[in-house]
N, C-alpha and C positions, 0 to 999 in steps of 0.2 A: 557586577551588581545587576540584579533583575529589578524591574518594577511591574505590580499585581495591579492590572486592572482588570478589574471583575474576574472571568475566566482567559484571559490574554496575559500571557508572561512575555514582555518586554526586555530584550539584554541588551544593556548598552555597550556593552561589549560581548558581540557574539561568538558564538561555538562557530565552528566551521566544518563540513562534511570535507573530509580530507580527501576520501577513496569509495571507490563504488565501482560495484558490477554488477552484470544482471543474466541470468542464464533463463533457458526457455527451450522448449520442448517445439514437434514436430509444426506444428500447427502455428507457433510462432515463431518459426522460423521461415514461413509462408507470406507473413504478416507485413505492413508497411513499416513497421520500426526493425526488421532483424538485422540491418544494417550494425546499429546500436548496441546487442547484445556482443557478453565476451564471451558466452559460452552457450551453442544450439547443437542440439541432438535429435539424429531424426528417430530415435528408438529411444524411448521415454521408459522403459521397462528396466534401461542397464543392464540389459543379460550377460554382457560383459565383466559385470560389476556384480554379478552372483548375487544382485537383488532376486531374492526371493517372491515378493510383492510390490503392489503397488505402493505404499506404504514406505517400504523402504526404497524405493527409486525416488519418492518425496524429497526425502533425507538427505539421498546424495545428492540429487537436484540443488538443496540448500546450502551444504557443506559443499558444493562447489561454488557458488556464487560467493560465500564466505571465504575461501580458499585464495578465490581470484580477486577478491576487494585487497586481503592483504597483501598480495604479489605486490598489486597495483600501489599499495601504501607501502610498500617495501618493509614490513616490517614481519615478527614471526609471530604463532599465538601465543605464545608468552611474554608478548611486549602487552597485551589487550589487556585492559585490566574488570573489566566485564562485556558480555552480551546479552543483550536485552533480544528474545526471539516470542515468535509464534507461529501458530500457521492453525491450520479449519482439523486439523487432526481431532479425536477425543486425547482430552487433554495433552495437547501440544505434542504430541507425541516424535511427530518428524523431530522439531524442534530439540527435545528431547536426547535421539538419538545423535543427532548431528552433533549437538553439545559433548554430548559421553565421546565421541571422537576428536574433536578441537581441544578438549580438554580446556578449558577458559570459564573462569567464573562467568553465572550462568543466571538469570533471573526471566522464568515462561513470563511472557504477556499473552492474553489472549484479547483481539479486536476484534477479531472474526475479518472480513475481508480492511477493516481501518487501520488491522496490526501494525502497516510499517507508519500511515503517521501517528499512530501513536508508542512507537519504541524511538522513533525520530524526537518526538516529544518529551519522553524522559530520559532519552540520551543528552541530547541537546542541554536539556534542564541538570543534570548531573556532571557534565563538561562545562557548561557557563561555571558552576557554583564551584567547581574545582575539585569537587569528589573524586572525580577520575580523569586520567589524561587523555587516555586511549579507548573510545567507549566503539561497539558494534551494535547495529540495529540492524535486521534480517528479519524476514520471513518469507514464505513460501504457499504455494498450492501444487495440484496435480489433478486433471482432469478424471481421471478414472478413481481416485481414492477419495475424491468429493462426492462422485457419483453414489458412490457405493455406501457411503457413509449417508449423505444426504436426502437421496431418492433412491435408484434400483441400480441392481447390478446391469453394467453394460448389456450384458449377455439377454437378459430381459428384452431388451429390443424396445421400448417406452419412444413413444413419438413424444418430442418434445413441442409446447407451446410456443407463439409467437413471442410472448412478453421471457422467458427462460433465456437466461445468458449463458455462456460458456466458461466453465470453470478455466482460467488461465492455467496450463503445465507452465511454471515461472517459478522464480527466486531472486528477489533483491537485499544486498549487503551491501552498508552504507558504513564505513569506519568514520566518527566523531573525534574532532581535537578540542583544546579551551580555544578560548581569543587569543587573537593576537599570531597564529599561524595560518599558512597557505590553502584555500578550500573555498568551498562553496557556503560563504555565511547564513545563520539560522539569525533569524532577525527576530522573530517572536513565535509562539506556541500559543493556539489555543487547547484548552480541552475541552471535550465534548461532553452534553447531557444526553441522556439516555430519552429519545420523543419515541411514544407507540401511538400511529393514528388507525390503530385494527386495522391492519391490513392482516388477513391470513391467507392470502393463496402465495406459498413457496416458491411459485412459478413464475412471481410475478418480483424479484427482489428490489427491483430499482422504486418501483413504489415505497414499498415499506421504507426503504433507506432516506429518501428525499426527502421526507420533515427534516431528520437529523442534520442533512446539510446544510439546507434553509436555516434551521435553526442557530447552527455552529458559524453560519457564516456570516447573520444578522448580529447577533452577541459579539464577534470579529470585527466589524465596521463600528459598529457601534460604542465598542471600548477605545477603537484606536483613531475614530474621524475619519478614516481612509474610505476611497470609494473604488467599485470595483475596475475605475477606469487609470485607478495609480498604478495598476497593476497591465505586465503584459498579458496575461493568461490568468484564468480563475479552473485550475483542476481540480477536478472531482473525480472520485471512484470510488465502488464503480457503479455509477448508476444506470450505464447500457443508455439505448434512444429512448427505453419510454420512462427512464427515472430524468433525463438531461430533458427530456421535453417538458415533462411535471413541475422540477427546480425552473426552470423559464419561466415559466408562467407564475409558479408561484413567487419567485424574486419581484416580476414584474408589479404583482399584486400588493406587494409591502412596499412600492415604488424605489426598490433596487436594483433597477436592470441587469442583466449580464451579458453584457454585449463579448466577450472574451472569454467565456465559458466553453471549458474543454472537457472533456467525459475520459477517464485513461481506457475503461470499459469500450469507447468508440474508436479509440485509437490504436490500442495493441491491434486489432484484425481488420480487415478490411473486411464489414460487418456482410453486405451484399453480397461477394465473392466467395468468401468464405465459410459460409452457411452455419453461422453463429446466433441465431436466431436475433436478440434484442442488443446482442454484444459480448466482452468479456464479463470476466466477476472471479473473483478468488483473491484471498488473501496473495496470491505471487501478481496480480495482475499491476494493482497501481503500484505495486513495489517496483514492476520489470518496467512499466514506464515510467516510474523517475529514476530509474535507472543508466535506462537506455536511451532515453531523450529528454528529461527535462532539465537535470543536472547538466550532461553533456550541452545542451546549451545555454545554461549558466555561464557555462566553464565558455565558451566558445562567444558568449556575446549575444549570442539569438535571443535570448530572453535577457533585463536587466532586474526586474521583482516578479516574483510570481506568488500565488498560493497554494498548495499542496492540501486539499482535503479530501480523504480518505472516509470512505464510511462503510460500516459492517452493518448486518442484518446479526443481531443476539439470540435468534431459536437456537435450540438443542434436537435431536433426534426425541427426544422425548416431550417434550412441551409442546411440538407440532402436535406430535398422535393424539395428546389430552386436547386438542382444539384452541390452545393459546395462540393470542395473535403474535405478529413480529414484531419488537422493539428494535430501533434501528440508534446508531450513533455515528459522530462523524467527528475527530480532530482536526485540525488545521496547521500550518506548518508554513511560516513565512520565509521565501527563501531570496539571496540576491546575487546579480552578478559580483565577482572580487572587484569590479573594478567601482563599483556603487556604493561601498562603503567607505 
């Protein structure tokens, strides 16, 4: 049984993320989380793997991360009874392909970088209600197929801006059970409203994103009484340093502090080292870090409540060129230790 407050679905008997892995490309395997990942590549191209493009290195990238959640859940894909994917492709495409391979009913989401909390969000919502026993939530990025897609070809040679984050090469895959089984409990879902505060410099994504999560996160507290201090951690992604500086401030100004406030976009790279400009970003980014660390310390005790909000920037390659600004969005995703239920 759920209960609807406002935009917060409440389970009193929660879903539980059964299984999870998380893969990651050269760059994140550099990182302070590679520890965490099940599966790092220092050749993100797969030439081994007769990818042809970048494109299809995506794909594998995903359908491996999916591959390794179900080893880990010990089950096959024919026990799965949907997966819920997306990723920054034109229309879902990685997505797409990896499906036609797993062979598993199959429903694209697109978040744009929000994707996994929002396929966490109607996984979750379709495992509490009993539609499904065995649900998947995945998606992915790839630093050179976002490039390409988004701004210039690598080969172009484009100095990037200070405020420009770094497309995650990542893929996270979360296997969902109902209540009542072994995992990492979903304790409530919000979903998110679509905030545009004109922002249009591309370069600049964590801006544009930061209403959406102020937003998602105010409507959050506010349905549920909770303050951001019930929590061990309040994750965002990705808004990089200058979206997690903006949410600061602006939290503080609605007088909701966030003293626990984590960025996944700060945390996959070691930002200064790295030379990641503002941080990470991409649909694989906050997937590979609840994958790779915030689960893992669910499961482990480090954390006992966390929140999981994820947010995408919603341009298109074509809505930038006509001068639209960025609408951003952000879901939420309440998660707890097993032993706090």
């Amino acid at each position: 049984m759920a209960i609807r407050r406002k935009d917060t679905v409440l389970f009193e008997k929660p879903p539980v993320i059964a299984a999870w892995a998380a893969a990651g490309g050269k760059k994140e395997s550099e990182g302070p989380l590679a520890p965490g990942f099940d599966f790092l590549t220092q050749d993100a191209s797969f030439p081994d793997q007769s990818c042809a493009n970048w494109e299809q290195a995506e794909s594998f990238l995903q359908q491996k991360a999916a591959e390794l959640c179900l080893r880990k859940a010990g089950i096959s894909r024919k026990e799965v009874d949907l997966a819920l994917a997306g990723d920054l492709q034109a229309q879902c495409t990685a997505s797409n392909y990896t499906m036609r391979a797993l062979e598993i009913p199959f429903a694209g989401v697109y978040g744009a970088c929000s994707t996994m909390a929002e396929t966490l969000c109607l996984a979750a919502s379709l495992a509490a209600g009993g539609i499904v026993h065995q649900v998947m939530a995945l998606t992915s990025s790839h630093f050179c197929a976002a490039e390409r897609q988004f701004r210039t070809p690598l080969d172009y040679g484009a100095k990037r801006t200070p405020t420009a984050q770094w497309t995650a090469t990542a893929a996270g895959a979360c296997l969902l059970r109902g209540p009542g089984q072994r995992g990492v409990p979903v304790l409530s879902v919000t979903f998110g409203r679509v905030q545009d505060y004109a922002v249009h410099d591309i370069n600049n994504m964590g801006a544009a994103m930061m209403p959406a999560a102020a937003s998602t996160l105010l409507r959050y507290f506010a349905a549920t009484g909770a303050a951001p201090t019930d929590f061990d951690a309040v994750f965002t992604g990705d808004l990089g340093e200058v979206g997690s500086a903006l949410l600061k401030e602006q939290m503080e100004r609605e007088g909701i502090p966030l003293p626990n406030h984590k960025d996944c976009g700060c945390l996959l790279y070691d930002v200064p080292a790295q030379n990641v400009q503002a941080g990470g970003s991409g649909a694989g980014c906050s997937a590979a870090v609840l994958c790779s660390h915030i689960l893992p310390g669910l499961q482990s005790g480090q954390y006992h409540r966390v929140l999981f909000v994820a947010t995408g920037a919603l341009m298109s390659q074509t809505t930038f060129l006509q001068g639209e600004s960025i609408p951003g969005i952000a879901h939420c995703v309440e998660l707890a230790g097993e032993e706090t239920v």
